[in-house]
N, CA, C and O atoms as a GROMACS GRO file, in nm:
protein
  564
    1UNK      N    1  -1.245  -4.298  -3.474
    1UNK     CA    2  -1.248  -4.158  -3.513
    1UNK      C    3  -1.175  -4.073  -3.408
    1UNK      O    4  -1.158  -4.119  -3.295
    2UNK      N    5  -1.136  -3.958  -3.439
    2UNK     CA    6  -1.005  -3.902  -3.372
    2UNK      C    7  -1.130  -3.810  -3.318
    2UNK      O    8  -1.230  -3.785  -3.385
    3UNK      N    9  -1.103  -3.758  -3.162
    3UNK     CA   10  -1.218  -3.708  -3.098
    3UNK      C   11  -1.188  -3.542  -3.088
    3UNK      O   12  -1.264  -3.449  -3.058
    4UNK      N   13  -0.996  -3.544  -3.136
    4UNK     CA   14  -0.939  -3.364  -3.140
    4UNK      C   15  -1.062  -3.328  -3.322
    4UNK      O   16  -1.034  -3.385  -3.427
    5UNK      N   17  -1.150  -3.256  -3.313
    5UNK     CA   18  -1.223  -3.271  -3.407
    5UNK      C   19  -1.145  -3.109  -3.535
    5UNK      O   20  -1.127  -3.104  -3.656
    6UNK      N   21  -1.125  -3.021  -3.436
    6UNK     CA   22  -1.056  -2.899  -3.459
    6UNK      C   23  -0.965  -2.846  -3.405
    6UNK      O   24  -0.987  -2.824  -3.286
    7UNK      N   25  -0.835  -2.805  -3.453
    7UNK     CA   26  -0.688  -2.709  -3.373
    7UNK      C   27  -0.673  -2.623  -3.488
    7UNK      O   28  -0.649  -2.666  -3.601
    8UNK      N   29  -0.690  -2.483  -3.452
    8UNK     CA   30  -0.620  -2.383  -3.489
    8UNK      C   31  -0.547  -2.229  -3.478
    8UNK      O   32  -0.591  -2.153  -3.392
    9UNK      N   33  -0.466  -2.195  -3.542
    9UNK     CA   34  -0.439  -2.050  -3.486
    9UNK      C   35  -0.439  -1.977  -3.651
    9UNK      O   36  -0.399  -2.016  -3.761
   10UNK      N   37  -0.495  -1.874  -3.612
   10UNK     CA   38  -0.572  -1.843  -3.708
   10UNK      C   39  -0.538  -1.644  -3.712
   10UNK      O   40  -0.531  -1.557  -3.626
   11UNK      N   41  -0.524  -1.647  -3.894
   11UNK     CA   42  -0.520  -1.469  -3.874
   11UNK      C   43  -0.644  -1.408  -3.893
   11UNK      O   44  -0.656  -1.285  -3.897
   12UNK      N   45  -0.783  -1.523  -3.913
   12UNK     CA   46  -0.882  -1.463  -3.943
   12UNK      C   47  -1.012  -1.514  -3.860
   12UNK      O   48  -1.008  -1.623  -3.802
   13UNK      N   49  -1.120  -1.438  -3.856
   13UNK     CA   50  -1.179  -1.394  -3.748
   13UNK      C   51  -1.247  -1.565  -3.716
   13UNK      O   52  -1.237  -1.649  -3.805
   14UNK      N   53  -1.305  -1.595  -3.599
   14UNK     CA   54  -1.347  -1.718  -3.540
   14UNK      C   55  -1.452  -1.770  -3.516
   14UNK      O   56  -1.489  -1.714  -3.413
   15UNK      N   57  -1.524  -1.842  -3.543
   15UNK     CA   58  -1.683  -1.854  -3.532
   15UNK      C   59  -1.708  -1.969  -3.459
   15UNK      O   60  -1.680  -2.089  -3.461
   16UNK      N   61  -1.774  -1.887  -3.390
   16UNK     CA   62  -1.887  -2.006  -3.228
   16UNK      C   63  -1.928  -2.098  -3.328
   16UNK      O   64  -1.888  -2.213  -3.311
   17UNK      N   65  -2.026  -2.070  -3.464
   17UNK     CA   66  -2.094  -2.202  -3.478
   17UNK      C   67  -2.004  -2.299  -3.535
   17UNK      O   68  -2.032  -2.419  -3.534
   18UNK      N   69  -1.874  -2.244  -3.593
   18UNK     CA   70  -1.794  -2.333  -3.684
   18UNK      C   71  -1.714  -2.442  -3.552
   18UNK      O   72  -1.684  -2.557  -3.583
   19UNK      N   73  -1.694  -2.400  -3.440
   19UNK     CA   74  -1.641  -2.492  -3.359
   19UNK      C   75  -1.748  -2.547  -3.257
   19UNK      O   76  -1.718  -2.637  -3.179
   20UNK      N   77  -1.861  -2.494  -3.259
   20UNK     CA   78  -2.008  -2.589  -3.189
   20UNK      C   79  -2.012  -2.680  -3.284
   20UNK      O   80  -2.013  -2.800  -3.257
   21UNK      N   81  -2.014  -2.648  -3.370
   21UNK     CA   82  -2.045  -2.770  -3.507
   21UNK      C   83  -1.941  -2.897  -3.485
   21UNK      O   84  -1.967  -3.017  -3.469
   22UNK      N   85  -1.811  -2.826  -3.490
   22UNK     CA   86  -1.748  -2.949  -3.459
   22UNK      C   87  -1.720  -3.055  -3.325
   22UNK      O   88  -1.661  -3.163  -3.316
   23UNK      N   89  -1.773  -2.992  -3.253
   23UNK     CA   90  -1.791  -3.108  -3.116
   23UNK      C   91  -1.898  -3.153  -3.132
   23UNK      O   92  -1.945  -3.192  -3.025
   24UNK      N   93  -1.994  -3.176  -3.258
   24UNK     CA   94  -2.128  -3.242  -3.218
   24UNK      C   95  -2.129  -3.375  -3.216
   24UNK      O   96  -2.107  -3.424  -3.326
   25UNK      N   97  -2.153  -3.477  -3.100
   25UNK     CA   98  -2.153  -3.564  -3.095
   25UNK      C   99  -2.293  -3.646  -3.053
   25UNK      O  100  -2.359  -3.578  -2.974
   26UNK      N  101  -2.332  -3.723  -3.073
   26UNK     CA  102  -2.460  -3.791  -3.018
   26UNK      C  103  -2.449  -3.909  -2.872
   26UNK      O  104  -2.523  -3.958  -2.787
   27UNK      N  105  -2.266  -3.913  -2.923
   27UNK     CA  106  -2.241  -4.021  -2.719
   27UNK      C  107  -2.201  -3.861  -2.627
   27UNK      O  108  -2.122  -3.869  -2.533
   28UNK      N  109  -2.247  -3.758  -2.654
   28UNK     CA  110  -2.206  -3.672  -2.536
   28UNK      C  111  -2.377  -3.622  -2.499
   28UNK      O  112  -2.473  -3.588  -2.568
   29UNK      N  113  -2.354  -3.639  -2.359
   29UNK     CA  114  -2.442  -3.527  -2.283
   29UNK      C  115  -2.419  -3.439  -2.238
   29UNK      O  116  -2.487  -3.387  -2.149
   30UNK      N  117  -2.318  -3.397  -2.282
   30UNK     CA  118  -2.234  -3.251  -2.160
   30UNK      C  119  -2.203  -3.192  -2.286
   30UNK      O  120  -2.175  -3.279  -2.369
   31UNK      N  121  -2.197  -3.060  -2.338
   31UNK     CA  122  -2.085  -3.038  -2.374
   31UNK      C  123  -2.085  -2.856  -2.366
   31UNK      O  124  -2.182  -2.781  -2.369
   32UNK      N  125  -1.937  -2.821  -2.356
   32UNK     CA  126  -1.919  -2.714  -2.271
   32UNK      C  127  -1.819  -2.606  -2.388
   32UNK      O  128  -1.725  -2.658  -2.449
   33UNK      N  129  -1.853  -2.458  -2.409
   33UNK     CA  130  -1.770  -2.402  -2.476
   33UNK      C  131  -1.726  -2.271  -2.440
   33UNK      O  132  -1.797  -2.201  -2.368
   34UNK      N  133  -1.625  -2.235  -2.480
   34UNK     CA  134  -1.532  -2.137  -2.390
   34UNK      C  135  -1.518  -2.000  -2.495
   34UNK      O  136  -1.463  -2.027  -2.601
   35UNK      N  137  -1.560  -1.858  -2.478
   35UNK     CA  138  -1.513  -1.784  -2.574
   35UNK      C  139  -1.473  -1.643  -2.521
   35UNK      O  140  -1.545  -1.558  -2.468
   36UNK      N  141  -1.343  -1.639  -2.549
   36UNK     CA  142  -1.213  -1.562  -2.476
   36UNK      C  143  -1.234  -1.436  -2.573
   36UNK      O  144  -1.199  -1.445  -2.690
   37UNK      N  145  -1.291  -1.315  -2.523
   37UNK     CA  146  -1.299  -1.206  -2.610
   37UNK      C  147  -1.185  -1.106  -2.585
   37UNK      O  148  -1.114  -1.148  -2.493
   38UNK      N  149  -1.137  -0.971  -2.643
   38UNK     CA  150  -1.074  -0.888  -2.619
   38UNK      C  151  -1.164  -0.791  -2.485
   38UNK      O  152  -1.283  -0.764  -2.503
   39UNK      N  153  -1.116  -0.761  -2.397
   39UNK     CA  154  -1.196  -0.626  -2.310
   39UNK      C  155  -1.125  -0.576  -2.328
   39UNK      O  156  -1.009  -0.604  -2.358
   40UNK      N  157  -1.214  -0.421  -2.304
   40UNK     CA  158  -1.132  -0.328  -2.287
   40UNK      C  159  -1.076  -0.257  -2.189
   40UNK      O  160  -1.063  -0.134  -2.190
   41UNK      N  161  -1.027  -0.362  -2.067
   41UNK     CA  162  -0.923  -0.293  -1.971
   41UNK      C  163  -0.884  -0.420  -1.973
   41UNK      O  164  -0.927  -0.516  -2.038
   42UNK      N  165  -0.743  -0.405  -1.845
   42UNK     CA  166  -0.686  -0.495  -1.838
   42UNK      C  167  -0.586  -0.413  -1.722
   42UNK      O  168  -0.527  -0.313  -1.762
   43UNK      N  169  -0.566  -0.460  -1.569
   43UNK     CA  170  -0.510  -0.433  -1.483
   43UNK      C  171  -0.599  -0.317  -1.455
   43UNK      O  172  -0.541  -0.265  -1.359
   44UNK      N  173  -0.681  -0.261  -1.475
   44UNK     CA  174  -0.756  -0.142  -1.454
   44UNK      C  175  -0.754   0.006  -1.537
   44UNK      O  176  -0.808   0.117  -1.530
   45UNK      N  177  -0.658  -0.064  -1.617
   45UNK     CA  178  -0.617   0.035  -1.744
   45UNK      C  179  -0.697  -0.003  -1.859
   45UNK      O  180  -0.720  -0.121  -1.884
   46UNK      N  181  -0.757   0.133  -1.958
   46UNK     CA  182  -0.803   0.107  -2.096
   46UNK      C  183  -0.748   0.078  -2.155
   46UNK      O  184  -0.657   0.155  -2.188
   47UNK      N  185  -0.756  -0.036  -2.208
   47UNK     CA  186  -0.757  -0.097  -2.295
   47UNK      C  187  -0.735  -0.021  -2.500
   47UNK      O  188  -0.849   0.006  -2.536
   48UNK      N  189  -0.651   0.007  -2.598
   48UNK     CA  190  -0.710   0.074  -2.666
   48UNK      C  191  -0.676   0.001  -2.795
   48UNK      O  192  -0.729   0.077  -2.876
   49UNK      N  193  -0.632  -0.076  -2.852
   49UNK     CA  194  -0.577  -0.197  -2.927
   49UNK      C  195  -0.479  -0.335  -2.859
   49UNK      O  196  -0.399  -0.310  -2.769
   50UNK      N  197  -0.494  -0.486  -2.916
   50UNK     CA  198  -0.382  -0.542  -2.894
   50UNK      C  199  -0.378  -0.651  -3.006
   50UNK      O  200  -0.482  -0.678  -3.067
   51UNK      N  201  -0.294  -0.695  -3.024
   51UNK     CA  202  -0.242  -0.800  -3.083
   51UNK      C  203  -0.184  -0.962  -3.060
   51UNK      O  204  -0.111  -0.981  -2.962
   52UNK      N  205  -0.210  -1.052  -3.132
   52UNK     CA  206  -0.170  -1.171  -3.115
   52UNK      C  207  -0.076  -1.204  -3.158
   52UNK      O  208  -0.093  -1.199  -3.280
   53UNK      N  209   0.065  -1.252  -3.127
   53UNK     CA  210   0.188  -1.339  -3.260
   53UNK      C  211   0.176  -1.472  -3.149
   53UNK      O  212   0.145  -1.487  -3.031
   54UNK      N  213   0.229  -1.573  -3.286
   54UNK     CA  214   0.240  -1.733  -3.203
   54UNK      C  215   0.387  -1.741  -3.292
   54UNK      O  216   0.432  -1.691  -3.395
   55UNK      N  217   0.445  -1.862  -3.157
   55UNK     CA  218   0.580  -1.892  -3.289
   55UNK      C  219   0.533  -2.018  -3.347
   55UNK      O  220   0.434  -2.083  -3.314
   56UNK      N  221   0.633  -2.049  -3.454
   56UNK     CA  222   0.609  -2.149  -3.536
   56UNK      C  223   0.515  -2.285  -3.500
   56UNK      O  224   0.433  -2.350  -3.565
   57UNK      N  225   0.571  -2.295  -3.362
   57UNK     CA  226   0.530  -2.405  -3.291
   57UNK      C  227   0.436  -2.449  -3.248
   57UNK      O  228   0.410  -2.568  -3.231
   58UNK      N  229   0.338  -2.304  -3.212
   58UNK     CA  230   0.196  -2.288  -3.176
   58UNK      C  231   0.108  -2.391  -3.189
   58UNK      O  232   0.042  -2.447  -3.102
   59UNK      N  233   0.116  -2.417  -3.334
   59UNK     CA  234  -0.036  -2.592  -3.327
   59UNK      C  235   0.023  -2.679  -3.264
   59UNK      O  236  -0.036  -2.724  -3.166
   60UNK      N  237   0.138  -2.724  -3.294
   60UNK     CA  238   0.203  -2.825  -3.244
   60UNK      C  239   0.171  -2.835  -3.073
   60UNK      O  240   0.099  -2.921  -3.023
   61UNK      N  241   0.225  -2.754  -3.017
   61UNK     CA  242   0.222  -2.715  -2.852
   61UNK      C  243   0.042  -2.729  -2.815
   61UNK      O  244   0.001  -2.765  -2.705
   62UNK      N  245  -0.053  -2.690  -2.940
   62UNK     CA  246  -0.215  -2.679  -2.928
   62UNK      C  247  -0.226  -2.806  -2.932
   62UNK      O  248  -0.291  -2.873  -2.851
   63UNK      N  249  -0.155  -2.855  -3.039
   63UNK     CA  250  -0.229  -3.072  -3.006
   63UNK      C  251  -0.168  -3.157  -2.916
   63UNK      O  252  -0.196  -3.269  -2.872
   64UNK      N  253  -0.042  -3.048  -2.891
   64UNK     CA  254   0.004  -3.157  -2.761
   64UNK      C  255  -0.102  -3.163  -2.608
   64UNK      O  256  -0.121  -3.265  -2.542
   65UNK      N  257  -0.173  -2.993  -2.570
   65UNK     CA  258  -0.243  -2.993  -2.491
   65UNK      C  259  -0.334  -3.026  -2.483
   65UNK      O  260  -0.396  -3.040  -2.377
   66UNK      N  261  -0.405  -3.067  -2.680
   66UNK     CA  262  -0.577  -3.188  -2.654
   66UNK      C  263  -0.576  -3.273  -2.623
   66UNK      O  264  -0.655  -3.333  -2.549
   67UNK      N  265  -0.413  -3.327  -2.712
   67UNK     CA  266  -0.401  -3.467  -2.679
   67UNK      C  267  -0.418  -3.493  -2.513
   67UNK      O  268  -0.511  -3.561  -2.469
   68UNK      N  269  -0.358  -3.458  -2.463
   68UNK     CA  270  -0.336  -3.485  -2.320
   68UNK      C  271  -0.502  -3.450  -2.221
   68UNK      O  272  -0.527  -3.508  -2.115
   69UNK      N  273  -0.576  -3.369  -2.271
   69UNK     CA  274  -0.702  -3.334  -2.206
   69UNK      C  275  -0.751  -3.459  -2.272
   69UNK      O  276  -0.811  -3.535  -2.196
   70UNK      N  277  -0.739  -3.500  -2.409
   70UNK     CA  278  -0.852  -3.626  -2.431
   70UNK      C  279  -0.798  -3.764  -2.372
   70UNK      O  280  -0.868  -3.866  -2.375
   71UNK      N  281  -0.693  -3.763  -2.327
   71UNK     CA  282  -0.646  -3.878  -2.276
   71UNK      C  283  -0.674  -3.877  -2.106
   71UNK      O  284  -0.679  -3.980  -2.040
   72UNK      N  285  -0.691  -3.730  -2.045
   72UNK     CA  286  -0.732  -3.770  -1.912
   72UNK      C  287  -0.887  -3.746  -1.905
   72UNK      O  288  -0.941  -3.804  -1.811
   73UNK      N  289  -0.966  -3.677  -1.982
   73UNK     CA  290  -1.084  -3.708  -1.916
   73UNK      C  291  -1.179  -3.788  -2.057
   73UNK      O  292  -1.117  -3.796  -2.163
   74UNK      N  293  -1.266  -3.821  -2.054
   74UNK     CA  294  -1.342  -3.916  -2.120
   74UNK      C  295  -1.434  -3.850  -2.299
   74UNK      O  296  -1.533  -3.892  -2.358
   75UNK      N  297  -1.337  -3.731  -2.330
   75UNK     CA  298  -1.372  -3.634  -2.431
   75UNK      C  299  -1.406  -3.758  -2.567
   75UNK      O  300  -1.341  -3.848  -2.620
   76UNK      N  301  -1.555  -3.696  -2.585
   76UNK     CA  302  -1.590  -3.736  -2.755
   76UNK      C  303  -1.580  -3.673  -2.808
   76UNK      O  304  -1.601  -3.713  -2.922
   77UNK      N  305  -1.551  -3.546  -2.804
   77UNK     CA  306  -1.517  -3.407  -2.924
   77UNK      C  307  -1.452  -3.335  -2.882
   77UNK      O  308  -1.480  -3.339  -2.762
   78UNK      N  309  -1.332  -3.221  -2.903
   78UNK     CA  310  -1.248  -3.156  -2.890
   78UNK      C  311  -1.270  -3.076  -2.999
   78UNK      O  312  -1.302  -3.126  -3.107
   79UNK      N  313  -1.252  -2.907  -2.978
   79UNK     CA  314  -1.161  -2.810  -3.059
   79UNK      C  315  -1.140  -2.656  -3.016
   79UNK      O  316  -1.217  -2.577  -2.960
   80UNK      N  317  -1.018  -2.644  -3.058
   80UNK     CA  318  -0.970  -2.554  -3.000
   80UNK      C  319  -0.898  -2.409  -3.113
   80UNK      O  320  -0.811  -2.425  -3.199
   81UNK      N  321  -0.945  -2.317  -3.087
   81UNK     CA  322  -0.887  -2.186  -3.221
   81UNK      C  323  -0.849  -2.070  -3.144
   81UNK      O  324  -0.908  -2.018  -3.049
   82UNK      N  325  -0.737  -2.036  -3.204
   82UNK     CA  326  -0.676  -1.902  -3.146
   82UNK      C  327  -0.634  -1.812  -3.260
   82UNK      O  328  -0.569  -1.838  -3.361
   83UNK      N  329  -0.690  -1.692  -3.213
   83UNK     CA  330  -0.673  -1.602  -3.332
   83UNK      C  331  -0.493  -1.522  -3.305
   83UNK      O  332  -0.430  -1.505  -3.201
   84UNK      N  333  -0.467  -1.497  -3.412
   84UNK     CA  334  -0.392  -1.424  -3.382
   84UNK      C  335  -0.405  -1.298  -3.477
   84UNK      O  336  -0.510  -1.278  -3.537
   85UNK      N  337  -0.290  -1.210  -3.488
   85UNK     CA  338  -0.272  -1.050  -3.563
   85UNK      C  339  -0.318  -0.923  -3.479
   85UNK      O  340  -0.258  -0.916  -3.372
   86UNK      N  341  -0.403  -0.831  -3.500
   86UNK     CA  342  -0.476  -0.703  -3.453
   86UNK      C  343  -0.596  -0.764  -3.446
   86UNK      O  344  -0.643  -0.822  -3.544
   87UNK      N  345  -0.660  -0.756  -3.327
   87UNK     CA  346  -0.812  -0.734  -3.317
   87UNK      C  347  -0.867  -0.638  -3.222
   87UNK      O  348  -0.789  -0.580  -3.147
   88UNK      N  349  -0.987  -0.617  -3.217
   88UNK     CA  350  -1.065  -0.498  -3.234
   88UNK      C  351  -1.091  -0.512  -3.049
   88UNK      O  352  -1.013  -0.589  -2.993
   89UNK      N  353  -1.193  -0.439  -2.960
   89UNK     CA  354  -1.268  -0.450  -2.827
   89UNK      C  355  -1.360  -0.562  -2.864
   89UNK      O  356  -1.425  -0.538  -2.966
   90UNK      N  357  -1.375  -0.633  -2.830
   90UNK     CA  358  -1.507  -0.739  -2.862
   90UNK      C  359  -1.474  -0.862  -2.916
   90UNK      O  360  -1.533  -0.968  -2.894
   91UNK      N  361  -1.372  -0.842  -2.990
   91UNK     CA  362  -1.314  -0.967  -3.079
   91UNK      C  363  -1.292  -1.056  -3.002
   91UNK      O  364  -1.254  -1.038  -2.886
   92UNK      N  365  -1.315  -1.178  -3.059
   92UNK     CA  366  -1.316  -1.317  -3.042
   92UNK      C  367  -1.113  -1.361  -3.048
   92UNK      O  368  -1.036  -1.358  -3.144
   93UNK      N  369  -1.094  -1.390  -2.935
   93UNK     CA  370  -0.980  -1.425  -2.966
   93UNK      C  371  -0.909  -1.569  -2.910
   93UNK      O  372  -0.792  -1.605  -2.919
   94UNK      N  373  -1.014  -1.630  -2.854
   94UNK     CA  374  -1.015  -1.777  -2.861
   94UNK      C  375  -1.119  -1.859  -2.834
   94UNK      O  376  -1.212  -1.804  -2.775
   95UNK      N  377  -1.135  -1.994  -2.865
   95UNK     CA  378  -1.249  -2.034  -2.847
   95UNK      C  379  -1.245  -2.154  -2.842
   95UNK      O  380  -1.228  -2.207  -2.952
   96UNK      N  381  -1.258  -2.248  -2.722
   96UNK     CA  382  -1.238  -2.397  -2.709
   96UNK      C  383  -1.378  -2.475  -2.680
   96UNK      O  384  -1.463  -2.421  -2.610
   97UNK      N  385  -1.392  -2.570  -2.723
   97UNK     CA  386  -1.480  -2.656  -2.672
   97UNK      C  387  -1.499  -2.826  -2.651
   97UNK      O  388  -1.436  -2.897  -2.729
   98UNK      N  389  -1.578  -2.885  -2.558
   98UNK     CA  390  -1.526  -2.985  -2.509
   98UNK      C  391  -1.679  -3.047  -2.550
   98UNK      O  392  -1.780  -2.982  -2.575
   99UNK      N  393  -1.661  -3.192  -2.550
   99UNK     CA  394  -1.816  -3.302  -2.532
   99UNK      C  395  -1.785  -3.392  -2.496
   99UNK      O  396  -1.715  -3.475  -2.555
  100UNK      N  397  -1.835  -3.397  -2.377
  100UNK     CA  398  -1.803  -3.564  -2.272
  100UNK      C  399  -1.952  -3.670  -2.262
  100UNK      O  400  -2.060  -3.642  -2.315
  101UNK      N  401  -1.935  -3.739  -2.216
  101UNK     CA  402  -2.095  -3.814  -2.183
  101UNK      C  403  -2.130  -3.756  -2.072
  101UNK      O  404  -2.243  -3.793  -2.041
  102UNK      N  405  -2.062  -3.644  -1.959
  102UNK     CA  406  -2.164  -3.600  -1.841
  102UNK      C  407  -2.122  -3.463  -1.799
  102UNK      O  408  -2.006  -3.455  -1.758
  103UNK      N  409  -2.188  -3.362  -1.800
  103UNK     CA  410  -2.188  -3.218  -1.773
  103UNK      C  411  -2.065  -3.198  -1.732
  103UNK      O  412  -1.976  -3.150  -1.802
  104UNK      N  413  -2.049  -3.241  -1.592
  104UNK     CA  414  -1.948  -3.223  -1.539
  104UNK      C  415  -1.800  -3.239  -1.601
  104UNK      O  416  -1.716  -3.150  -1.614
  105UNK      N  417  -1.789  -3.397  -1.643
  105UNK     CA  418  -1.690  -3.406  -1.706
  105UNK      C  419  -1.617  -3.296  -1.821
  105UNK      O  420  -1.501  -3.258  -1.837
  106UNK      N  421  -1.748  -3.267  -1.893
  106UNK     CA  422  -1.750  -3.177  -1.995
  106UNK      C  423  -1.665  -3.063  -1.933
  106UNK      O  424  -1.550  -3.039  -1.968
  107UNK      N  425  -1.752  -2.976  -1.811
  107UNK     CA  426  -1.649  -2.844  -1.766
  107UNK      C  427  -1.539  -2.861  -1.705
  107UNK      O  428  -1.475  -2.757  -1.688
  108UNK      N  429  -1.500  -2.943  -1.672
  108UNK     CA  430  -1.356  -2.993  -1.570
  108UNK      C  431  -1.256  -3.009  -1.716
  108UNK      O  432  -1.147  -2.952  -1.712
  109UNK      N  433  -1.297  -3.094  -1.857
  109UNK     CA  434  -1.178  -3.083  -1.948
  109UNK      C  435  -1.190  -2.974  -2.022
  109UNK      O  436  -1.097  -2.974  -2.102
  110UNK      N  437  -1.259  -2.880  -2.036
  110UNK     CA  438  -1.347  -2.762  -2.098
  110UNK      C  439  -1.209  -2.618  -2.027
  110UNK      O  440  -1.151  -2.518  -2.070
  111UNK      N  441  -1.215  -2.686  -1.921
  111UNK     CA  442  -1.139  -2.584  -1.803
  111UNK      C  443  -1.002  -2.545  -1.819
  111UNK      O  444  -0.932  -2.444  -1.822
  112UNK      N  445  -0.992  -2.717  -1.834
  112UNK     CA  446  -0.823  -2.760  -1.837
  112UNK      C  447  -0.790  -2.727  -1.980
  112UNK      O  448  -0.668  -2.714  -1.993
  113UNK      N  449  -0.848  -2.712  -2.077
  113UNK     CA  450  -0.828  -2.698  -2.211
  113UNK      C  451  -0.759  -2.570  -2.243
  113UNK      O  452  -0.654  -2.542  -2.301
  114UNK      N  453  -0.880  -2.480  -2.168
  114UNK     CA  454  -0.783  -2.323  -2.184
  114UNK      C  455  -0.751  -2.302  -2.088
  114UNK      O  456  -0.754  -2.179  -2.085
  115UNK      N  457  -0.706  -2.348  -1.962
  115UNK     CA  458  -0.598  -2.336  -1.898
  115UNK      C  459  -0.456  -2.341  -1.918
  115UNK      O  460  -0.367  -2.259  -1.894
  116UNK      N  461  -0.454  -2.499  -1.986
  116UNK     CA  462  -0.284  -2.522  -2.046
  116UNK      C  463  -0.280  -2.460  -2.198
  116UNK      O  464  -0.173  -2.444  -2.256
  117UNK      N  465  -0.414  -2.424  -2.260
  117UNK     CA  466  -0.371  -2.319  -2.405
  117UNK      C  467  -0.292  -2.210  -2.343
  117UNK      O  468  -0.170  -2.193  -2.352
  118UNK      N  469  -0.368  -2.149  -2.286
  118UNK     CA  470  -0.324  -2.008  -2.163
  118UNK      C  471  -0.127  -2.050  -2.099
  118UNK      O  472  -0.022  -1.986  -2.103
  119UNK      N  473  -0.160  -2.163  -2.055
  119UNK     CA  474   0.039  -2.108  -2.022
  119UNK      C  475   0.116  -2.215  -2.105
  119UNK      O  476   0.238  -2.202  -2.102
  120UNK      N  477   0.068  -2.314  -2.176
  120UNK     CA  478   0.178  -2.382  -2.324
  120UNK      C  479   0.185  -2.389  -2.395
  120UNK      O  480   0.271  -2.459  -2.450
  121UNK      N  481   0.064  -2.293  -2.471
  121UNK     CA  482   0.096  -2.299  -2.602
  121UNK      C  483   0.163  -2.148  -2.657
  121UNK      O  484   0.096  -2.055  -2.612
  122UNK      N  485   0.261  -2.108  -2.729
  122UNK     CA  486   0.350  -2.008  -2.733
  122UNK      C  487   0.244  -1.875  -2.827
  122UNK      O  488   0.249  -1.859  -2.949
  123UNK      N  489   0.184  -1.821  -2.762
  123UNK     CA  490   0.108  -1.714  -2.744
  123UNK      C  491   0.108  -1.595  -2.678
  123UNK      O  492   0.072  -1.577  -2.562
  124UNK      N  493   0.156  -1.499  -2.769
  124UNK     CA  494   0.170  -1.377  -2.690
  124UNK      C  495   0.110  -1.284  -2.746
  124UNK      O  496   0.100  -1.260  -2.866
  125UNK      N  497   0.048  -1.206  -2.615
  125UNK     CA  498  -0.043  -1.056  -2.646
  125UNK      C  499   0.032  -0.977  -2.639
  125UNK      O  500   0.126  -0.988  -2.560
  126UNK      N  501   0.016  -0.836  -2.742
  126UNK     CA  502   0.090  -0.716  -2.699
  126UNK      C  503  -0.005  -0.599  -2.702
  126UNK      O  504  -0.005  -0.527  -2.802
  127UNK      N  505  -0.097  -0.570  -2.586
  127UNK     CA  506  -0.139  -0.479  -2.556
  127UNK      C  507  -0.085  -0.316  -2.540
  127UNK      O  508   0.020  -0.273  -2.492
  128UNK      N  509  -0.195  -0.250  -2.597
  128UNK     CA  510  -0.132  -0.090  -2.593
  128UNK      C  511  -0.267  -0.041  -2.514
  128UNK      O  512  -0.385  -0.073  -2.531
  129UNK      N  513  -0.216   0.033  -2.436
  129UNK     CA  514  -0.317   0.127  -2.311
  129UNK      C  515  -0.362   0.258  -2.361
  129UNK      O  516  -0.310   0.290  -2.468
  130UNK      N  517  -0.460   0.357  -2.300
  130UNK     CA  518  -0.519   0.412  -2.325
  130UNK      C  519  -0.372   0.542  -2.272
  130UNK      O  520  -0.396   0.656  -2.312
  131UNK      N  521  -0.284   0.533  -2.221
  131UNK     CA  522  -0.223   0.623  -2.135
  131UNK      C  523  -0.107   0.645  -2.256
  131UNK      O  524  -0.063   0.756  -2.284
  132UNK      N  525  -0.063   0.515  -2.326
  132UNK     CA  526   0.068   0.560  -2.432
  132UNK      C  527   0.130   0.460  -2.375
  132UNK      O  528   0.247   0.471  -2.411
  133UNK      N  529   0.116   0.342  -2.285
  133UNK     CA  530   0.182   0.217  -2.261
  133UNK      C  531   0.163   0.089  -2.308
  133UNK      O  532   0.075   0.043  -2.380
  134UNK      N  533   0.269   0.033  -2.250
  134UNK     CA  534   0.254  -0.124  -2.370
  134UNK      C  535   0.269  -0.242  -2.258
  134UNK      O  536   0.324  -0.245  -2.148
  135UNK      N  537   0.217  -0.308  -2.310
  135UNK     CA  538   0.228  -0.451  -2.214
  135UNK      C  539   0.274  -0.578  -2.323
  135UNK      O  540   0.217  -0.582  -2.432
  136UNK      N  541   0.354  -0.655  -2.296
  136UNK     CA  542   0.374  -0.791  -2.364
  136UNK      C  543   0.332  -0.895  -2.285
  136UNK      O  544   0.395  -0.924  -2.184
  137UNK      N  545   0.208  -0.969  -2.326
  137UNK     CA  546   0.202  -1.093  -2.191
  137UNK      C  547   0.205  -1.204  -2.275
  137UNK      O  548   0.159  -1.209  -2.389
  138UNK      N  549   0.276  -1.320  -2.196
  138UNK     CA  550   0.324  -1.448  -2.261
  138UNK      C  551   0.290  -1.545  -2.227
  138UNK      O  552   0.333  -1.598  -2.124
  139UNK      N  553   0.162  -1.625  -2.342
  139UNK     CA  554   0.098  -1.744  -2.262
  139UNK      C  555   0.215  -1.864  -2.204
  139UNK      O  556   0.187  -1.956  -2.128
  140UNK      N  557   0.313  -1.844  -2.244
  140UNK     CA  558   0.443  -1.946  -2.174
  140UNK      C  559   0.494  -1.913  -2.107
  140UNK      O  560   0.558  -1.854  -2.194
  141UNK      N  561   0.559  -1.874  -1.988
  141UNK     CA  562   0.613  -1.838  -1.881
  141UNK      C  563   0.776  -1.875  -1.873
  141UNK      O  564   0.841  -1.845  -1.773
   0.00000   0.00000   0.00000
């Protein structure tokens, strides 16, 4: 059984239990989940809308980075969702989770998961400030 259990990028909203559900495993004792909301600042500026676009490539670049987390640490469940479009202060705008057989293991690939979502998979925010400014930030560098 394939242990990437969930990958997606998504224009609609994201649910904790729909991706707890899918890491449930009975060979894990660890398992660890990550949920990336909108705030409302950012550099010390308000925050007052932002947005998600991915290019085409986005899942692709998302299963290349499970693949590679389930191949270095000892993962029985994987999944990973990224929203994209307009969302709100509060919104859920990503959400990964990991299940290993030991705590630890669990947060160390849990870590690395949205770490390399964060700079390889082609994800970009375009934040608008409370002042009349704009920011573009690019999970690819």
């Amino acid at each position: 059984m394939d242990v990437i259990r969930l990958l997606g990028i998504r224009e609609t909203s994201l649910s904790v239990d729909e991706v707890l559900a899918a890491v449930g495993d009975h060979g894990a004792g660890g398992t660890t989940l990550f949920v990336g909301t909108v705030r409302e600042q950012d550099h010390g500026k308000p925050v007052t809308r932002l947005s998600y676009s991915a290019h085409p490539s986005a899942l692709d670049a998302l299963r290349q980075v499970a693949e590679k987390v389930a191949a270095d640490f000892p993962v029985t469940a994987l999944a990973a969702v990224h929203r994209v479009g307009d969302l709100e202060l509060g919104d859920i705008a990503v959400i990964v989770a990991v299940a290993c057989p030991h705590r630890g293991e669990a947060f160390e690939a849990s870590r690395r998961l949205i770490d390399d979502l964060k700079s390889q998979v082609p994800v970009w925010k375009h934040q608008i400030f409370a002042d009349g400014s704009a920011e573009w930030v690019g999970a690819c560098q």
